[in-house]
C-alpha positions, 0 to 999 in steps of 0.5 A: 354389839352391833346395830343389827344385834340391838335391833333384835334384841328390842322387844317387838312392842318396839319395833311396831310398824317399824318404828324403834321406841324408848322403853319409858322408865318406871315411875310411880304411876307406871305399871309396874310401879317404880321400885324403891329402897333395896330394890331400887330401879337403875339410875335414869335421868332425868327423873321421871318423877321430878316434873318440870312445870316452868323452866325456872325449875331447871335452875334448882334441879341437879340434873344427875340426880334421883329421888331416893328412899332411904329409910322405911321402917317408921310409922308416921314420920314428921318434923326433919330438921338438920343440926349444922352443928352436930352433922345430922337430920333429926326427924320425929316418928309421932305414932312411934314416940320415939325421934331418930337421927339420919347421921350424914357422915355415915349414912346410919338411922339411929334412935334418938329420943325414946319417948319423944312424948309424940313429938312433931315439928323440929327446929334449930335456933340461932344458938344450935338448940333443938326446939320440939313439939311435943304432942302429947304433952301439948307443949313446945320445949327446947333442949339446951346444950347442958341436956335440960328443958325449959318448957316455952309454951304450954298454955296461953291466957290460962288456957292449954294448947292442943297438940304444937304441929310446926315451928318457924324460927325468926332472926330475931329469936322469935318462935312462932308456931301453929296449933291445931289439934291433930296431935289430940288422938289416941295415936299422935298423942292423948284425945281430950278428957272426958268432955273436950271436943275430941272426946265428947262422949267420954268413951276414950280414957286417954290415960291408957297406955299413956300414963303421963297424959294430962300431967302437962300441957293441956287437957282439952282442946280449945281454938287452934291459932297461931302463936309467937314466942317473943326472945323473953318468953312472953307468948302472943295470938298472932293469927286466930282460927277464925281467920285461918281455920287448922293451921299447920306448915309455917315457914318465913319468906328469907327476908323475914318480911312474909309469913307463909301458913298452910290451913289443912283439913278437919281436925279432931273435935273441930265445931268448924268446916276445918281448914280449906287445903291452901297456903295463906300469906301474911305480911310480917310487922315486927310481932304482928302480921297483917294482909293475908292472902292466898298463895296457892290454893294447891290445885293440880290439873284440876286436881285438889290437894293438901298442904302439910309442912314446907320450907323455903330455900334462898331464893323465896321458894316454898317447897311444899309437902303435899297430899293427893291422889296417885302421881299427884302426892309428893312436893309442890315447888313455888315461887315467891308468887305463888307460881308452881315451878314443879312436882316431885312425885311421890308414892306416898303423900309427903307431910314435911320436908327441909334442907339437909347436909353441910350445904343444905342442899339435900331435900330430906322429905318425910313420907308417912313410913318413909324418908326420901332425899333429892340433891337439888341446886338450891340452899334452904334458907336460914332455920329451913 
């Protein structure tokens, strides 16, 4: 059309005091609010709801590209991680006890384990093994090509676990793991028995609905560490809940040489204030850490949120996921140096995220019932 026909077909909010404006496009804290899925808004770039903090963003960002929802019928989704082997993005409905498969050459969602026994975090070794936190039955286990399980950590010292959250595999054929307790509840797992922290008043029977409870793993809650799972089987404390209360994402720096851990909120049965909503850094000897130190304390134009599960990519950024307020929820982006390079917004808060596809650079992020995915100019790192 021509010139004048445009003009005239902008609304007058446009044409005020005869100045022609944009429309802005719709994002999540718009009014109305970006659409998503099956009503997804028309393509705009650049995204409004990826935020460039630093220009060093720009180099990680494909610039014709936009944040998706994929999926929407879950109803607490975690621990995606992506099988090179089998081509698919495995990711856990913990409240649902069941896992599912985002299969990349077709596009399709399907059940993958039902039950999961609550399953949370995710991880491929070396050798293309599922590895899996299991909630309910407090314990981590790894599924072997054959289709058996060998259960490697359900206690340490004679002691039970509380509910295994995340998983960061080492070159080396290490696990390590974090273990707070927000798996010990009615919907993520099984709440203590009668007397643990979670279940002092002994109100809750956790065998309700969940006959296996207690059968494996722990039963009641104890401190919520770190731990190490050596190649031989042999398990090892390597952060104490005194020094990083509730211990929650975990990931490797791509050298192998840092060990990024998130200390989240209040946990059930916590006797502690609970963890403080920041990154910690740990320097990485062999089967120990040492020098731990703040990496973010997570804090957006004044704005505190919380950190869950994050991944890094080969350039030594932690990708974050996030939970705060409206337009604030989503992914954090940081350097090696703990500099927020970016946002990704969100309309739900985010609690873990990884690299997915042939090249591993598609950012699959879980969000409460949702899956999201955002081509980016990055590759996650190894096991990410």
């Amino acid at each position: 059309m021509g010139l004048l026909s445009a003009v005239a077909c902008l609304p007058s909010s446009a044409m005020a005091q005869g100045v022609l404006t944009r429309p802005q496009p719709r994002s999540v804290i718009t009014d109305p609010p970006r659409a998503w899925g099956a009503n997804a808004d028309p393509v705009i770039y650049p995204d409004p709801d990826i935020l460039v903090i630093d220009p060093a963003f720009n180099d990680l960002l494909l610039g014709i590209t936009q944040i998706r929802r994929i999926w929407d019928k879950g109803l607490w989704l975690e621990g995606p991680a992506w099988s090179a082997q089998g081509q698919y993005l495995v990711f856990s409905d913990v409240q649902a006890d069941k896992q599912y498969r985002y299969i990349w050459e077709t596009g399709e969602i399907t059940a993958f384990r039902s039950p999961s026994f609550n399953s949370n975090g995710n991880a491929f070794d070396a050798q293309g093994r599922q590895i899996v936190c299991e909630d309910l039955f407090r314990r981590i286990v790894r599924h072997e090509h054959d289709g058996t399980i060998t259960v490697l950590a359900d206690g340490f010292e004679g002691k039970g676990l509380n509910s295994p959250n995340d998983i960061a595999v080492h070159a080396d054929g290490s696990i390590w793991f974090t273990d707070p307790g927000y798996g010990d509840t009615l919907s993520e797992g099984h709440p203590d028995f009668v007397g643990g922290p979670s279940n002092a008043a002994g109100r809750l029977n956790p065998r309700i609905g969940s006959e296996l409870a207690g059968l494996a793993g722990g039963r009641v809650r104890g401190p919520g560490n770190c731990y190490r799972i050596n190649a031989d089987g042999a398990i090892s404390k390597v952060i104490d809940e005194k020094d990083l209360p509730d211990p929650n994402g975990i990931a490797f720096s791509p050298d192998y040489k840092t060990l990024y851990v998130a200390s989240t909120g209040r946990a059930p049965g916590d006797t502690h204030q609970g963890g403080k909503s920041v990154i910690y850094a740990f320097d990485v000897n062999g089967k120990t850490v040492s020098r731990q130190r703040l990496f973010s304390d997570m804090t957006v134009d004044g704005v505190k949120c919380s950190p869950d599960g994050f991944r890094v990519d080969v350039n030594g950024n932690l990708w974050c996921g996030v939970n705060g307020p409206m337009g604030y929820g989503g992914v954090q982006v940081l350097s090696p140096t703990g500099k927020l390079l970016g946002r990704i917004r969100l309309p739900q808060l985010c609690a873990n995220l990884t690299f997915a596809g042939p090249k591993r650079n598609m950012l699959m992020m879980c969000c409460g019932q949702s899956l999201y995915t955002l081509q980016v100019q990055t590759q996650g790192a190894a096991f990410s």
